[in-house]
N, C-alpha and C positions, 0 to 999 in steps of 0.2 A: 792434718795440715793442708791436704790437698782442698778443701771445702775453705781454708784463712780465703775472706776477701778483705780487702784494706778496706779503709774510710774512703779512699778516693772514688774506688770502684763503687762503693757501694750510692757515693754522691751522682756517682754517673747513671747508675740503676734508677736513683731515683728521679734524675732528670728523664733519662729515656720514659721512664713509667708516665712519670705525670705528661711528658709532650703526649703520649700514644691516646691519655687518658683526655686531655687536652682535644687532639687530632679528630679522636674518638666520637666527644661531641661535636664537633664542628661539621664532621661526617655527617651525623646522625640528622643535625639542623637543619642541613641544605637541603637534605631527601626529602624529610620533614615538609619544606617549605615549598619542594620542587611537587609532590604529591601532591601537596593541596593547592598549590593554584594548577597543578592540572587539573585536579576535581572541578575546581572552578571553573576552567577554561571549556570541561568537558559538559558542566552543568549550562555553562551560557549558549554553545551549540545548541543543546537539546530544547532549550529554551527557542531561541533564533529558530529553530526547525520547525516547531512546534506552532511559533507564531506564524510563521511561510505558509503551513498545512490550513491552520485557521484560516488567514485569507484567503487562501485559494477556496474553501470550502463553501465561504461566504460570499465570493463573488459569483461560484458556480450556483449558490443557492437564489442568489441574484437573480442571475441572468434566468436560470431554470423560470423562476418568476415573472418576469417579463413574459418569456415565450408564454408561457400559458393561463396565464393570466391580461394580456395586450394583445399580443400579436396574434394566437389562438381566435379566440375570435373577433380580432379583425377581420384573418383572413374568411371566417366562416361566413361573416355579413357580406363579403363582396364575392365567395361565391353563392349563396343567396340572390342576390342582384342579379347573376350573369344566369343562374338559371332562373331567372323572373322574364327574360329578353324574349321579345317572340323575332324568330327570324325570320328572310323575308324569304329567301332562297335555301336551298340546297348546299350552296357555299357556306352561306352563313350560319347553318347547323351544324355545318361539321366543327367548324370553327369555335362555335359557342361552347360543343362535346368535349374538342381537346383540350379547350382554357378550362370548364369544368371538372375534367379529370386532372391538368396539371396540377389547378388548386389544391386538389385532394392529395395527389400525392406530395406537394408541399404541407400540406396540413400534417399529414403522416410522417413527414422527417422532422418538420417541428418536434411533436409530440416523443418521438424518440433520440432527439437531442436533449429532450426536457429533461428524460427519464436518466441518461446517461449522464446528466448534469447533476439531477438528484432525486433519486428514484422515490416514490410518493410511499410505497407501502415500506422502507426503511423508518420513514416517520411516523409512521402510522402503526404498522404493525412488525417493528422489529427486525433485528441481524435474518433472522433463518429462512422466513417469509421475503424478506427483499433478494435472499441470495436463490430461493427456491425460483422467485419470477425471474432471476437474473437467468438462471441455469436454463428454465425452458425457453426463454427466448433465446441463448443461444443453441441450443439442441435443435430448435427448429429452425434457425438461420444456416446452420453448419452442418457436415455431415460429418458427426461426433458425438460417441455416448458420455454425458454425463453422468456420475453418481453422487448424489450430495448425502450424506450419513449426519445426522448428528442426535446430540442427548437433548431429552424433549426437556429438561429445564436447566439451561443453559444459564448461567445471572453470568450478564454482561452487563457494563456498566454503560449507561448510555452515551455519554463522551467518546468511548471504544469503537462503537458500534461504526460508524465511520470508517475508520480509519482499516478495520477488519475488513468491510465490506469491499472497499479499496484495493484492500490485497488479494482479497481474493480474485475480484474482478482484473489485476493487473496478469494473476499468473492464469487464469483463464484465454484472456486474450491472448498472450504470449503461445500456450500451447496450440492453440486454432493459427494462429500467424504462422509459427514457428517450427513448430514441433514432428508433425507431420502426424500426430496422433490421430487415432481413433478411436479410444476410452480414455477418460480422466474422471479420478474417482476426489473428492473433497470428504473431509472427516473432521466434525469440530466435536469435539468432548472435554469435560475436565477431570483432572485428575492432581493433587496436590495440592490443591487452589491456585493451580495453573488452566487456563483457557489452551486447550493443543490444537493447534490448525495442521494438520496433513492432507496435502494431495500429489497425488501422483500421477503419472502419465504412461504410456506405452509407446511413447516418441522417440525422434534419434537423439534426444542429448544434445549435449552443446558442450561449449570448454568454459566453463564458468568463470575461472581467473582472466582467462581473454575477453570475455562479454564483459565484466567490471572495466578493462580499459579502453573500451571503445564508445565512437559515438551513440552507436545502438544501442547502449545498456544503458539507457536512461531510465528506462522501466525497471531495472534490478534496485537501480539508483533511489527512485521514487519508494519505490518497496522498504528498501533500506531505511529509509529518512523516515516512514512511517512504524516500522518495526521499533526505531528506538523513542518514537514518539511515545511510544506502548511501552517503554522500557520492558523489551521481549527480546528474547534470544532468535535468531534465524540460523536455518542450517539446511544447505543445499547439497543433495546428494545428485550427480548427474555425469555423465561421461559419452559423447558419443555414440552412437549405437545401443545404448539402453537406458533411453527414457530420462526422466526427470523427478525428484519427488524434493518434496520439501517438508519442514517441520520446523513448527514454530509455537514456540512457548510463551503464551502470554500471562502475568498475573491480572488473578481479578482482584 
């Protein structure tokens, strides 16, 4: 007898059931609906981002173009000219000297504006050749050992190639600005049919969550924006007083 429900109750069972079953989907549709336009939402970023990268890339390829291809030798023809000048005096030699050598050393910032615009053996010959000329020119500008590591058949996909190059170069600079280093070792391999970028430092660290909300982390920012360009994972280990490394999974 204890188990008798009436008719009534059982009418109430059945409303409860069906609103819950009711509620149930309604639940299920909004999540449903709220997922996918965030996918979407998340998709048109990457996209947005993506286009941002492109133009910038193509305006630096621009300009790289100008400089050495106009201005390049422009500047070469006029100092040509100035050391064609015969002087009349002692004054006038020294003078001709110095504009001869400022040219030069104008010619010489060109040329490394150019490269840092877009470096010629990236297109030429490749991610690991452009990051190798990248590394010894700064080994030789900085007082910092470089290690660059990687697997000699690397398939990267050329669109990639870029935006790798990029990153590497952003957390390069950062540890010679920043860091107070004096080894940083780079390691590109694959492994999954993942592309692994690690490098690491010997530096003081930083506070990572802090750098993300300040002005200065625009470089973490930029990094960022190209990471998901790649649709790649980032992952920054670092703390104060011991160093910095990074690891980054890209698929090819």
């Amino acid at each position: 007898m204890g188990n008798y429900m009436d008719p009534h109750q059982r009418e109430i069972l059945k409303i409860i059931f069906g609103t819950a079953v009711v509620l149930g989907f309604v639940i299920f549709y909004f999540v449903h609906v709220f997922l996918k336009q965030n996918k979407k939402i998340s998709t048109w970023q990457q996209s947005r981002i993506k286009a941002e990268i492109d133009t910038l890339e193509n305006e630096r390829k621009r300009i790289a173009g100008d400089l050495h291809d106009e201005l390049g030798p422009m500047l070469s023809a006029i100092k040509l000219q100035v050391n064609h000048l015969e002087p009349t005096d002692e004054t006038e030699k020294l003078i001709l000297e110095k504009s001869s050598g400022q040219i030069d050393e104008i010619i010489q910032r060109f040329r490394e504006i150019s490269y840092n615009l877009l470096p010629n053996t990236l297109v030429r010959k490749g991610l690991t050749k452009a990051v190798d000329e990248f590394i010894g020119k700064m080994s030789e500008a900085y007082p910092i050992s470089i290690q660059f590591q990687y697997a000699q058949e690397l398939k990267v996909a050329v669109e990639k190639e870029i935006n790798i190059y990029r990153i590497i170069q952003e957390i390069t600079h950062n540890t010679i600005k920043h860091s107070r280093a004096d080894t940083l070792t780079i390691e590109l391999t694959e492994k999954d049919k993942e592309l692994i970028l690690q490098t690491k430092d010997n530096g003081i660290g930083f506070n990572y969550n802090a750098q993300q909300n300040e002005n200065n982390g625009l470089g973490l920012l930029n990094m960022q924006s190209r990471v998901s360009v790649l649709n790649a994972q980032m992952h920054v280990l670092t703390e104060p007083g011991k160093g910095t490394s990074y690891l980054i999974s890209i698929p090819i």
